[in-house]
C-alpha positions as CSV (number, residue, x, y, z in Angstrom):
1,X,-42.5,-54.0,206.7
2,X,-46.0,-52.6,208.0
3,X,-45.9,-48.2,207.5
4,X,-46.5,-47.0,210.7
5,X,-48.9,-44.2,211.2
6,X,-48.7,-41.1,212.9
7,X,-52.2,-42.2,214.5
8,X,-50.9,-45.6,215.0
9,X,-47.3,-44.2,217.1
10,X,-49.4,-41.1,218.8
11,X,-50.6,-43.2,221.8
12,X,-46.9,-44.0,222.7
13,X,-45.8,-40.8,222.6
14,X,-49.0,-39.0,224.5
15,X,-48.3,-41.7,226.8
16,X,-45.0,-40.8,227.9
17,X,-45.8,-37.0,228.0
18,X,-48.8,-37.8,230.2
19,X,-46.3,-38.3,233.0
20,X,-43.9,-35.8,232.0
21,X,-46.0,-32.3,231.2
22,X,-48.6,-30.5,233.7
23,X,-52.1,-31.5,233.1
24,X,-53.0,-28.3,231.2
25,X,-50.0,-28.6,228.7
26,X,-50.6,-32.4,228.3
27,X,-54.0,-30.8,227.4
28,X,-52.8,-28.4,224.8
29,X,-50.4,-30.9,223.4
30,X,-52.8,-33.6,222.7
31,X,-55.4,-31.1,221.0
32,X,-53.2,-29.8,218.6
33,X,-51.7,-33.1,217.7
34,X,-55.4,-35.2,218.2
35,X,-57.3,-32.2,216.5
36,X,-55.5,-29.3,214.6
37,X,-53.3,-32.0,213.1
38,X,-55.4,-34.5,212.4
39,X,-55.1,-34.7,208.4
40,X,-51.5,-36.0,209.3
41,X,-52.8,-38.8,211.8
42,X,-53.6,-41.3,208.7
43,X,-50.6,-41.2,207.1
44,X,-47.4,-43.0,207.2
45,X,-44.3,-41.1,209.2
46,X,-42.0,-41.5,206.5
47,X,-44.4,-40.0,204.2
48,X,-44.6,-36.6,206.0
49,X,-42.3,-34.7,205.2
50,X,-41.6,-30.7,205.7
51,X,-43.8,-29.7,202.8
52,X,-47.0,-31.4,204.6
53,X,-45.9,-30.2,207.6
54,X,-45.4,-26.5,206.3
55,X,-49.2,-26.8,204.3
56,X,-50.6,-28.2,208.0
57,X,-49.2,-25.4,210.1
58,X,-50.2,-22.7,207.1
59,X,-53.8,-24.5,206.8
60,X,-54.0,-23.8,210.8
61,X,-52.8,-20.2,210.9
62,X,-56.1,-19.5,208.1
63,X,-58.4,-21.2,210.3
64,X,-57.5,-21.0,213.3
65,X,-54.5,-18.0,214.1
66,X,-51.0,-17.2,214.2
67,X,-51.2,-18.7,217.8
68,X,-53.0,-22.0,217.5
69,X,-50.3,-22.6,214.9
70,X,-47.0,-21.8,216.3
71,X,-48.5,-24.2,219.3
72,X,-49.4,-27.1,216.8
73,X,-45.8,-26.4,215.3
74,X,-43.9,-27.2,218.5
75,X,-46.3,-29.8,219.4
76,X,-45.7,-31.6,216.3
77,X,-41.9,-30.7,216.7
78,X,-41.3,-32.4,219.8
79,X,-43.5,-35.3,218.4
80,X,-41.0,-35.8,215.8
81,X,-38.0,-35.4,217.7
82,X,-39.2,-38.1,220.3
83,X,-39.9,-40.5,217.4
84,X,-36.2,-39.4,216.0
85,X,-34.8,-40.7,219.5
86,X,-37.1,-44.1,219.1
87,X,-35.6,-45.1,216.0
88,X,-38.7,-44.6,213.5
89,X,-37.6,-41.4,212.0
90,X,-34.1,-39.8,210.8
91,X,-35.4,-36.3,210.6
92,X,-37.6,-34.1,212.1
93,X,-39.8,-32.4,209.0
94,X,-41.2,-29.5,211.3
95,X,-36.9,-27.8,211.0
96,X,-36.9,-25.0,208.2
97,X,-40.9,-24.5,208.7
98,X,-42.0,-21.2,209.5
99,X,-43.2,-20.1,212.5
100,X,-46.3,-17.5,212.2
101,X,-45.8,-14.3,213.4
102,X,-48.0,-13.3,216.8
103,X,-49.8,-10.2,217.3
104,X,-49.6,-9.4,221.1
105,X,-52.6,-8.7,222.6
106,X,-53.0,-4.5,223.8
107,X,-56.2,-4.0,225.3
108,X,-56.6,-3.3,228.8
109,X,-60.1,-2.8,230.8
110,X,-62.4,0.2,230.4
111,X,-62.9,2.0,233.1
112,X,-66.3,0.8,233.2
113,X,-65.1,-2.6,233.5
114,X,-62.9,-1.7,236.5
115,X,-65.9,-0.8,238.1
116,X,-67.9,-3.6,237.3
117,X,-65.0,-5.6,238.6
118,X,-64.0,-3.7,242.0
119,X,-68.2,-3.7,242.7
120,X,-68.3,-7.9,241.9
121,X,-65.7,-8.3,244.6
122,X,-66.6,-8.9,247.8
123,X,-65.3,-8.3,251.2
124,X,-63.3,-11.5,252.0
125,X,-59.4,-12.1,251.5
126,X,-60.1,-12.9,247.6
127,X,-61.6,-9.4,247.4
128,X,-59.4,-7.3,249.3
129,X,-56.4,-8.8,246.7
130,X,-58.3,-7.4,243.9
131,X,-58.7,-4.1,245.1
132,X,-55.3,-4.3,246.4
């Protein structure tokens, strides 16, 4: 029996969420499985297992943030547990990983900004919500 790939089954799977996710999210999803997790792409699914997961999502929080991470996480998470309801897996190695922990974000515009902002606007209905 051939190894199947995680490159090899992705197409299915990005296939089927194509119709099911907005186009922005489908978008996300296939970045962070095309891109952030590409190491994993070449290598068989039975061979991954929650320590190459765990290494992958640590390996992506040093690079790339506690964000991009916890995104390529449930990416990969929902991944496994569609392949899981196929029949090619019996477990999904992204449960007991850890998720990062995210920072959340606390600037706010200068006051200087503002103004650069309520001058840009013009006078047309776009505008006048702005200043509203």
């Amino acid at each position: 029996m051939r190894a199947e790939t995680m490159g090899a089954i992705l197409p299915a799977y990005l296939g089927r969420q194509r119709g099911h996710l907005r186009p922005r999210s489908y978008i996300e999803c296939e970045r962070h499985l095309l891109k952030n997790c590409k190491p994993l792409l070449g290598l068989p699914l039975a061979k991954i297992d929650r320590r190459t997961v765990a290494a992958r999502i640590s390996d992506i929080a040093n690079t790339r943030g506690a964000v991009s991470a916890n995104r390529a996480r449930a990416a990969l998470s929902a991944f496994f547990s569609w392949t899981m309801r196929e029949g090619l897996l019996d477990s999904n190695p992204v449960i007991g990983t850890n998720r990062q922990l995210e920072k959340s974000r606390s600037r706010v515009l200068s006051d200087d900004e503002l103004k650069a902002i309520l001058r840009a606007c013009g006078s047309d209905d776009f505008g006048t919500i702005v200043v509203c």
